[in-house]
C-alpha positions in Angstrom: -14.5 13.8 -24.4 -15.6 10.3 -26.0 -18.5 8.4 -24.1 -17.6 6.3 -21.2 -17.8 2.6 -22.2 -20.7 0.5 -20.6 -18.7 -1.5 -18.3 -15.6 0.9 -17.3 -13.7 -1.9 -15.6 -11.3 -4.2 -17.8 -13.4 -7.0 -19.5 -12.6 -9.5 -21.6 -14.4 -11.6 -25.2 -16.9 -13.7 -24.1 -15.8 -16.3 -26.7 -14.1 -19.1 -24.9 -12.3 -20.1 -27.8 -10.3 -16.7 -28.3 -8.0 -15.3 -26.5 -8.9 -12.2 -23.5 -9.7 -9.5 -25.2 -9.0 -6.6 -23.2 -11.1 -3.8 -23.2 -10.3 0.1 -22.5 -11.2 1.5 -19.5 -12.4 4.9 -19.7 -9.0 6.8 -19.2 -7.3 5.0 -21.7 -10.7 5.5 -24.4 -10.1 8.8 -23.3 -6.3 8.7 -24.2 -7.0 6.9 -27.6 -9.5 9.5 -28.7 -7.0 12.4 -27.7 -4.4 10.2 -29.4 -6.6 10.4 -33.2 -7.5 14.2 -32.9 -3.9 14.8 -32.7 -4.6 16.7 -29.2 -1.8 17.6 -26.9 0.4 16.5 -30.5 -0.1 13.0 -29.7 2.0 13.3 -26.9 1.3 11.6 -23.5 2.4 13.3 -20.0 1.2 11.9 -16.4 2.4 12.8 -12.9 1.5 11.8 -9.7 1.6 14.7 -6.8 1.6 13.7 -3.4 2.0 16.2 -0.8 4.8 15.8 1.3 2.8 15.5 4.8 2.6 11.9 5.2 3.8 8.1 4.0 2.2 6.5 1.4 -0.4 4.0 1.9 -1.9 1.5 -0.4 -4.4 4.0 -1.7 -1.7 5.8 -3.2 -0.6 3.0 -5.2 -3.6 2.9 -7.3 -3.0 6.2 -8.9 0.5 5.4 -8.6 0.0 2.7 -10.8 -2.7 4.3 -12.9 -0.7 7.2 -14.1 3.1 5.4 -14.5 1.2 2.3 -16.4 -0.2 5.0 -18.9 2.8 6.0 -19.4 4.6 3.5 -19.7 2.1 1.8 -22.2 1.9 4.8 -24.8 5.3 6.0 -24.4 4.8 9.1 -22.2 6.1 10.5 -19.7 5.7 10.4 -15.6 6.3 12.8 -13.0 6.8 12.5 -9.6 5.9 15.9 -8.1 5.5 17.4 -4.6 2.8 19.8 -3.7 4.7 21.3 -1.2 2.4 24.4 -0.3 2.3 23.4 3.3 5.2 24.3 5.7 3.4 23.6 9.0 3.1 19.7 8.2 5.6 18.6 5.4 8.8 17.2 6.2 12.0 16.1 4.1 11.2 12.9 6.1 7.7 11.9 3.9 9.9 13.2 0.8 12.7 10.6 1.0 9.6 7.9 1.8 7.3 8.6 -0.9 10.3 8.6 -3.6 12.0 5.6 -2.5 8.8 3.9 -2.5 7.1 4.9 -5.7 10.5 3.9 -7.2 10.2 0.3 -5.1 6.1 0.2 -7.0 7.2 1.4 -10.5 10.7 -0.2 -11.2 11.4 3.6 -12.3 14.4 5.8 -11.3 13.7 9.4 -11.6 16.3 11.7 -13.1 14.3 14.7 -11.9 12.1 14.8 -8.9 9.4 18.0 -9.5 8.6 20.4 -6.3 5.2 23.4 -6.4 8.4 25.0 -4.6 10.2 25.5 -7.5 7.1 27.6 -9.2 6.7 29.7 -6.5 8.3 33.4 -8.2 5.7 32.0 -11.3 2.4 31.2 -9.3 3.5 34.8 -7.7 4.0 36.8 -11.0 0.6 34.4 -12.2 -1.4 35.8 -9.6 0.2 39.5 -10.0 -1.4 39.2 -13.3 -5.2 38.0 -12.5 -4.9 41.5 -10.1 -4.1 43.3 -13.1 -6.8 41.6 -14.9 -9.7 42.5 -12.3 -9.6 39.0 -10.9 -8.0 38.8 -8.2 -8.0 40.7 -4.9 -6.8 41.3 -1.2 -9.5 40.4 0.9 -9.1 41.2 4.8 -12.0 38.9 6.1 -10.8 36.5 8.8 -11.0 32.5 7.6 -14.2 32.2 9.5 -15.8 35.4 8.5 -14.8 34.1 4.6 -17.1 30.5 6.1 -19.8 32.2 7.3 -20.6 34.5 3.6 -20.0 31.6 1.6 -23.6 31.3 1.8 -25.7 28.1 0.9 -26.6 25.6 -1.5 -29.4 27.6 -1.9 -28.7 30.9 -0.8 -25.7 32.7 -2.5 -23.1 34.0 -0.6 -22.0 37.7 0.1 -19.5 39.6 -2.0 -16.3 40.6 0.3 -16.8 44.5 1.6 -13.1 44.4 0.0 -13.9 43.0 -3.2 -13.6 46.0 -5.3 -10.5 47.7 -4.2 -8.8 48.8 -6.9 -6.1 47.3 -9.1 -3.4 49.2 -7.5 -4.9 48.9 -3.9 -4.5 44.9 -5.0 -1.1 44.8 -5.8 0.2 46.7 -3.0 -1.1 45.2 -0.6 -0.2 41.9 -2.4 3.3 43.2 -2.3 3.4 43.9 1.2 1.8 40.3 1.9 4.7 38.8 0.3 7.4 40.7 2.1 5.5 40.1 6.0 4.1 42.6 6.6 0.7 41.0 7.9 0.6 38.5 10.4 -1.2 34.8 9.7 -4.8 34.9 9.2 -5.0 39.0 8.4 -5.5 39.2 4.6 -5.8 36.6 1.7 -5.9 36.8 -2.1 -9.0 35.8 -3.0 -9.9 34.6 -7.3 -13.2 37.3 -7.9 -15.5 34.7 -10.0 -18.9 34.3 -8.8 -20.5 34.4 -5.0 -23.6 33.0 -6.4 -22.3 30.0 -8.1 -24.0 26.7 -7.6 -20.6 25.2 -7.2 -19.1 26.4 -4.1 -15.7 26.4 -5.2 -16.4 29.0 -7.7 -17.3 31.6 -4.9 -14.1 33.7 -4.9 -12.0 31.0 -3.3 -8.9 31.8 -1.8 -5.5 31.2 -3.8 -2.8 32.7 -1.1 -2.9 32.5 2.5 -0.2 34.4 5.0 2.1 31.4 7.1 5.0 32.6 8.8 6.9 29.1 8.9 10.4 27.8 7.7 9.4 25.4 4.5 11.8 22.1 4.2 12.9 23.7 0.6 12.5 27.8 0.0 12.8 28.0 4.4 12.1 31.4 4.8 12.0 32.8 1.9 8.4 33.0 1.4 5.7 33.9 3.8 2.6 33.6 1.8 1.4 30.1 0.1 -0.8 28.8 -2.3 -3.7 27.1 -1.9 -3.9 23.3 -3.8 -6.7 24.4 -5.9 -4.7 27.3 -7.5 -1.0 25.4 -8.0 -2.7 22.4 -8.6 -3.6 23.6 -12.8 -0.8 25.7 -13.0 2.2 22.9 -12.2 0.1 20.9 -15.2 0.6 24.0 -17.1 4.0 24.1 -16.4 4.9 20.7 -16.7 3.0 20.0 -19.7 1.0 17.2 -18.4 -1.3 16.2 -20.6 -3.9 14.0 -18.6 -3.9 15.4 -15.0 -5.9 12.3 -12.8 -7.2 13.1 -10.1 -9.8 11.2 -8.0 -13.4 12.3 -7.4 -13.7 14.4 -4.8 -11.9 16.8 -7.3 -14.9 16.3 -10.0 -16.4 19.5 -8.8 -12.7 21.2 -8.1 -12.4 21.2 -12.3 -14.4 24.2 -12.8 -12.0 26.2 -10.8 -8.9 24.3 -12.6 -10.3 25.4 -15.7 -11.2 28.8 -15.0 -7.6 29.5 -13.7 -5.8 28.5 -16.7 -8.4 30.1 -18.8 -8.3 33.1 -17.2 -4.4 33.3 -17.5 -4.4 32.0 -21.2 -1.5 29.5 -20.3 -1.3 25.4 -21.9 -4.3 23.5 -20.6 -4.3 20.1 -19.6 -7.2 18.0 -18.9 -8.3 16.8 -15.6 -9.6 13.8 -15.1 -11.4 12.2 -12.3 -11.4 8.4 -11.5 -12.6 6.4 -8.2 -10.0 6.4 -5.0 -9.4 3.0 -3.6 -11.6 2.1 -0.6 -10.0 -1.6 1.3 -12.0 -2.6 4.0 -11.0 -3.8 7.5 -8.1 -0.3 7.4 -8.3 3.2 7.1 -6.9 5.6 4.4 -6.7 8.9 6.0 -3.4 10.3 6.6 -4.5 12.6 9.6 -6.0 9.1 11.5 -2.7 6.4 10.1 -0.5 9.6 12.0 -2.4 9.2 15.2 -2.1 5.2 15.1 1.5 6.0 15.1 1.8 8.9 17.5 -0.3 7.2 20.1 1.6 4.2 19.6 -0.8 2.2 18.7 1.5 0.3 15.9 5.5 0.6 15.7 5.8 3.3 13.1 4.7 4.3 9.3 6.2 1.1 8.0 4.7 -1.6 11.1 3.1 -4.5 8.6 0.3 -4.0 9.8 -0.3 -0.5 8.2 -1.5 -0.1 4.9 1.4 2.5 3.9 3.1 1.0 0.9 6.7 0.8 3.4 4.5 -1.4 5.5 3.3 -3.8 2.7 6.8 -3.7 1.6 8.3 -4.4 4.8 5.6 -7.2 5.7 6.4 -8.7 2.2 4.2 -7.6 -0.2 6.5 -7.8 -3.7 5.6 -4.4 -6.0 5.0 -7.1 -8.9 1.4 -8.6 -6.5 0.6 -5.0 -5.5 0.4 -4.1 -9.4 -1.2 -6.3 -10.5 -3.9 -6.0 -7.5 -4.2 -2.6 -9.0 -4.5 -4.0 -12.2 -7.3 -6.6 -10.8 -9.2 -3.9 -9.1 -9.4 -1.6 -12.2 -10.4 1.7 -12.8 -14.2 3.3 -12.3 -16.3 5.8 -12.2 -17.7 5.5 -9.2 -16.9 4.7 -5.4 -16.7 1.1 -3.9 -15.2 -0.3 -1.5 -12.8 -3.7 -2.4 -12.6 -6.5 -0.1 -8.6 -7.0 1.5 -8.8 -10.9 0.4 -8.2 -9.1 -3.2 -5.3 -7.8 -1.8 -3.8 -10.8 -0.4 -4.9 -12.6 -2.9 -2.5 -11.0 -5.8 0.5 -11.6 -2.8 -0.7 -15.0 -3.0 -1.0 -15.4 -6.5 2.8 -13.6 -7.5 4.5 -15.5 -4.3 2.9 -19.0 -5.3 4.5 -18.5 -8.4 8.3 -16.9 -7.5 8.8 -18.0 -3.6 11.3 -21.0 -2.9 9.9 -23.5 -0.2 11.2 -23.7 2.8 10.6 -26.0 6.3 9.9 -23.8 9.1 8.3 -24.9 12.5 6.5 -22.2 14.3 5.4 -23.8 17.7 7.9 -27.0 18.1 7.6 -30.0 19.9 10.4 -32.7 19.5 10.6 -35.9 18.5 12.9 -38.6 19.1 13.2 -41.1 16.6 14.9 -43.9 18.5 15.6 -46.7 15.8 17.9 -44.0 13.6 21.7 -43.6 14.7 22.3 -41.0 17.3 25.3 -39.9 15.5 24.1 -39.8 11.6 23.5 -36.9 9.9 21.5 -37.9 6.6 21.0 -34.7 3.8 18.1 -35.0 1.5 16.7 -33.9 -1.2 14.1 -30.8 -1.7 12.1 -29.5 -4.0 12.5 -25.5 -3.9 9.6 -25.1 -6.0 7.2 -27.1 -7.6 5.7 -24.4 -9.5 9.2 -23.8 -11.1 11.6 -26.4 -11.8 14.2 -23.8 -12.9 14.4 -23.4 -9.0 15.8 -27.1 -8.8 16.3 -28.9 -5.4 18.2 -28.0 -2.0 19.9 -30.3 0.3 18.2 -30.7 4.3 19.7 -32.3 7.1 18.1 -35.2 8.5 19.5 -36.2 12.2 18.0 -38.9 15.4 15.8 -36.1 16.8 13.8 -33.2 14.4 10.8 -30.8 16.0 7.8 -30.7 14.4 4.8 -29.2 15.0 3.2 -28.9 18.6 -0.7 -29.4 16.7 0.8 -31.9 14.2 0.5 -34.2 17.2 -2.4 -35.4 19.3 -2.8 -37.6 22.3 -6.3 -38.5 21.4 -6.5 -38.2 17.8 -9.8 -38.6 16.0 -10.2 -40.8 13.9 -10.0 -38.8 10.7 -6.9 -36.9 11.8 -4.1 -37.8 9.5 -1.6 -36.3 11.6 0.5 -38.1 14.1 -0.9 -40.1 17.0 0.1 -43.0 18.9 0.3 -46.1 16.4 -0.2 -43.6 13.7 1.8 -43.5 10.8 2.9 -40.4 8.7 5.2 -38.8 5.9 7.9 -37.0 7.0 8.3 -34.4 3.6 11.1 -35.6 1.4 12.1 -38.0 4.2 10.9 -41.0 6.0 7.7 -42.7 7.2 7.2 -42.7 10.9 5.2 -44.0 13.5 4.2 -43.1 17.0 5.1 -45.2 19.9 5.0 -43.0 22.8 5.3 -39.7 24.2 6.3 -37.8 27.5 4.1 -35.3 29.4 5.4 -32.5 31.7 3.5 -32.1 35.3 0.6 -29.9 33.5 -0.1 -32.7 31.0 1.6 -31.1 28.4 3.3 -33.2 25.9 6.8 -32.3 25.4 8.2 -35.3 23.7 7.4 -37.9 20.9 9.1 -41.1 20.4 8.6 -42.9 16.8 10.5 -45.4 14.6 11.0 -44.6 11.1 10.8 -47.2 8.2 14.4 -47.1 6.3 12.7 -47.6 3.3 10.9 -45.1 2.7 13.7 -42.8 2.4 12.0 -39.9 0.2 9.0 -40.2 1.3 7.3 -43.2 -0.9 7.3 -46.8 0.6 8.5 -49.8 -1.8 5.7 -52.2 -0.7 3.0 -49.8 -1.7 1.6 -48.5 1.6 0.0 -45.5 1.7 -0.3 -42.6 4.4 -2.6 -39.5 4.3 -0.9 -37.2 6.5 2.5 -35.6 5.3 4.2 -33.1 7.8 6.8 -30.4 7.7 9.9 -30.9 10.3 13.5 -29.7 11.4 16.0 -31.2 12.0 17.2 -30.2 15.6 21.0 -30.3 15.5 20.8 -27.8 12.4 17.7 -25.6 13.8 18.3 -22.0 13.1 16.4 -20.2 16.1 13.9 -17.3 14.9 11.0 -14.7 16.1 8.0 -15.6 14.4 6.0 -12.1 13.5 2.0 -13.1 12.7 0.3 -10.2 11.0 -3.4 -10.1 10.7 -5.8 -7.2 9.9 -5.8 -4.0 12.1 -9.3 -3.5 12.5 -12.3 -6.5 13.5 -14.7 -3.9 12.0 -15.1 -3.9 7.8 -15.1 -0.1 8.1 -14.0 1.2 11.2 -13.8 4.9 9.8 -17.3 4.5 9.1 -19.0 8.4 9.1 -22.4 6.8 10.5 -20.8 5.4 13.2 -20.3 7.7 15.9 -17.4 5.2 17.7 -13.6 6.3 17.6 -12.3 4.4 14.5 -9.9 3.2 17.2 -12.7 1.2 19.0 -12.1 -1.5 16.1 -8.2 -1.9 16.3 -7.6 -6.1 16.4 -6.1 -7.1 19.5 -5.0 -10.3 17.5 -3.4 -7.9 15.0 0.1 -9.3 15.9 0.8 -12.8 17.2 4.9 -13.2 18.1 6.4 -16.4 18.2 10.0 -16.8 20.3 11.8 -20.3 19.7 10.5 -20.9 16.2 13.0 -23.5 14.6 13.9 -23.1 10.6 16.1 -25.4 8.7 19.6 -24.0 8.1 19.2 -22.9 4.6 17.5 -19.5 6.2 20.0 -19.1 7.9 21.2 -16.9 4.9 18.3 -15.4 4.0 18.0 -11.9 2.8 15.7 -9.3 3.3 14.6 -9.0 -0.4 13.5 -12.9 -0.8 10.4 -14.3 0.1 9.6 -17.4 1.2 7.0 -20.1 1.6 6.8 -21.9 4.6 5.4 -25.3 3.8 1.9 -25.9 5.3 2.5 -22.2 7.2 2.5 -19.1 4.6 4.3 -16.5 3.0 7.4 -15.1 5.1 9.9 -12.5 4.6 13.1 -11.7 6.3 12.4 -8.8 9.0 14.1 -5.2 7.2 14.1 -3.1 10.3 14.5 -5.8 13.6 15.9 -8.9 11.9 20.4 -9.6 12.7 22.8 -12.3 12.6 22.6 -12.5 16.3 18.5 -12.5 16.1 16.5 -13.8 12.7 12.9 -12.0 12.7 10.6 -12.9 10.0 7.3 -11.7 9.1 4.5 -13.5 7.8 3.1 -11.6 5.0 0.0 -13.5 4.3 -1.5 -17.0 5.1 -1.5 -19.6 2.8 -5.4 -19.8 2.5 -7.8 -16.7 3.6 -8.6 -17.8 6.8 -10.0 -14.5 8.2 -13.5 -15.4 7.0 -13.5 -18.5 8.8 -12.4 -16.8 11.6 -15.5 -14.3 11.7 -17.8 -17.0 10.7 -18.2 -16.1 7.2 
């Protein structure tokens, strides 16, 4: 294995004057090397194998990412595989999910999906032949009793009174494991290695367990399964991966990897271990994103505000800014934990570039314009987007009474507030100047209605004599209005690591009561009206928005607000 390079995350030449020079990380100097020896016969074979026992979630996409962008760039191969060796949690349900949305991350469409299912007879004949070799055996210990002789990290554990039964006590007893005999719990097969071993996972681990349950695939076909550590290697072997990436909790797993495929003399990949995405302000585990959504604590897998990739997706994260977040973050050697502004960033970054502007008011407060004709309907010209004049222009209605925004007004303005006031003047966007003349209050003292005049004039926006105005708002016109729910997604958790093992508080003490702010009555200019669910837009002076997939109808427009123009969180926590 070639050295790791100095600085293991992608860099770039520190002359100004050239162009980024993008170094290797330690993977692909890894890859190259294999490439030159001629190892694996130059060939390059990734896979990425979820088990089927949950959705996705953002961590996910990083090795997602990872191991289809290897391929990809040397012209390998990728599987999607299931490690399917659990009956009592997996469901065809987290299948259909984590296809369709590795397929939504990568761009790719798979002609094969893999299953550990489908190996099952040749794990089964594998393991009939480490019995045969002296290196496996039925042990009858109870999963606690196997706990307790493990030993220590510096006392070595106790062989298994059942250790040495003999070859054909082994396979008999094997066979009758396989046809149900026992009932859960009553005998294992167990790898005979080494019960002193510094690294516990060399001390005889177990490779089958006994589970009477239906499985989503093989349904009662089998009654004993294989533990991860002993499929994992030997669907590599199979599949003829080449680099199996893992992350680093499985560093001191590869021993055992090794030894397995050793021990069976079968093709040998190479394991390798990277760091697993940590995001702050969210959790990754499966076991505590299920209980958010058994307990009801969000509306399902794909709410926006879970980290699960059908979340991101449905809150309107594009795969194009989740990639290249990956591609930001880069890939280490060693844990930390990345701030979520990096996240929201890429979205920020990809949607500045692609989404077409839009006028959207959120919390609307009307406005009579009283020197323009009742009846006249004007339709201007907008820029879709300025970052792409490809995108060209769209046409908005103009009419005697718009709504703008309820804090784009103020009774008492200061006086450097460039908004509207009374006697203030302001640009309407793409359309007129206007100024303040009066308003109306309701019996709380609430304003509910603005009266201006416009200058005729300025149609466009720019004023022929010169005059300038600081403030620019965003309106709608209210004959056109299209009525929408507003959906305002913020972080889940107040705390930066709310999963925190030193903190002794249920991870659910930190969920944001301000995670979701919903908006009734929001008013949108008719070109929404149209929208669908796979464009994004920018709300001008508002944020990112995309079209509701699950709640959003003709009858009732839902978007979601995928992410702010501008972090404001840190402002918020007084950062």
């Amino acid at each position: 294995m070639s050295k790791e390079p100095a600085n293991i995350k992608e860099n770039y030449s520190e002359n100004n004057n050239a162009e980024p020079e993008k170094r290797l990380n330690f993977i692909e100097q890894i890859i190259e090397d294999d490439l030159q020896t001629g190892k694996f016969g130059g060939r390059v074979h990734t896979r990425f194998p979820p088990e089927p026992n949950g959705y996705l979630h953002i961590g996910h996409a990083k090795s997602i990412c990872l191991n289809s962008g290897l391929a990809t760039r040397y012209n390998g191969n990728f599987n999607v595989r299931f490690d399917d060796t659990n009956p009592t949690k997996e469901d065809t349900e987290y299948v259909e999910s984590i296809i369709e949305d590795v397929q939504w991350l990568t761009g790719r469409m798979f002609d094969h999906i893999y299953y550990a299912s489908d190996y099952f007879e040749q794990f089964y004949a594998y393991a009939v032949d480490l019995i045969k070799k002296g290196k496996a055996y039925v042990c009858d210990l109870t999963p606690d009793e196997i706990r307790t002789t493990r030993g220590t990290p510096t006392i070595p554990g106790e062989e298994s009174p059942y250790r040495n039964r003999s070859i054909e006590e082994n396979l008999d007893l094997f066979a009758r494991m396989r046809s149900g005999e026992f009932p859960d719990g009553q005998k294992t097969l167990r790898a005979k290695i080494d019960m002193a071993s510094p690294n516990f996972n060399l001390r005889d681990p177990i490779m089958y367990r006994i589970v009477h349950a239906e499985h989503h695939r093989t349904g009662n076909r089998w009654c004993i399964y294989p533990m991860y550590d002993w499929a994992h290697g030997l669907e590599d072997s199979i599949e003829r991966i080449t680099h199996s990436i893992c992350t680093l909790e499985f560093e001191h797993h590869r021993p055992l990897y090794d030894w397995f495929i050793d021990q069976l003399g079968i093709y040998h990949p190479q394991q390798i271990e990277f760091a697993r995405l940590a995001l702050n302000y969210t959790v990754m585990s499966k076991r505590k994103l299920l209980q958010l959504v058994k307990e009801n604590y969000v509306n399902g897998w794909d709410d926006p505000r879970m980290p699960t990739i059908c979340g991101l997706r449905r809150r309107g994260y594009t795969p194009e800014a989740i990639r290249e977040f990956c591609r930001r973050i880069g890939i280490a050697k060693f844990n930390s934990t990345i701030d979520f502004v990096q996240l929201e960033n890429s979205l920020r970054d990809d949607l500045n570039k692609r989404a077409q502007r839009r006028m959207a008011v959120l919390r609307p407060l009307k406005v009579v314009i009283d020197n323009y004709p009742a009846e006249r309907t004007e339709w201007l010209d907008a820029v879709n987007n300025p970052e792409n004049e490809a995108d060209g222009t769209r046409r908005v209605p103009f009419s005697h009474v718009i709504y703008i925004e309820q804090d784009d007004f103020l009774e008492d303005a200061p006086k450097k507030y460039y908004r509207l006031a009374p006697g203030k003047e302001v640009r309407l966007r793409y359309a007129y100047y206007i100024t303040c003349t009066s308003f109306v209050k309701d019996a709380a003292g609430n304003v509910t209605e603005v009266h201006c005049n416009y200058d005729p004039a300025t149609r466009g926006g720019s004023s022929p004599d010169g005059r300038k105005v600081q403030g620019t708002i965003h309106w709608v016109s209210a004959e056109h209005a299209v009525d929408a729910e507003m959906r305002l997604y913020d972080r889940l958790f107040t705390k930066e690591t709310p999963d925190d093992p030193q903190d002794s508080a249920d991870f659910k003490t930190y969920l944001n009561p301000q995670s979701l702010e919903v908006l009734n009555g929001c008013k949108l200019e008719p070109a929404l009206k149209d929208a669908a669910a796979s464009e994004r837009f920018q709300f001008e002076r508002t944020g990112y928005f995309a079209l509701d997939s699950r709640d959003s109808s003709v009858e009732h427009i839902v978007f979601n607000r995928a992410v702010s123009l501008r972090d404001s969180w840190a402002k918020q926590q007084g950062k």
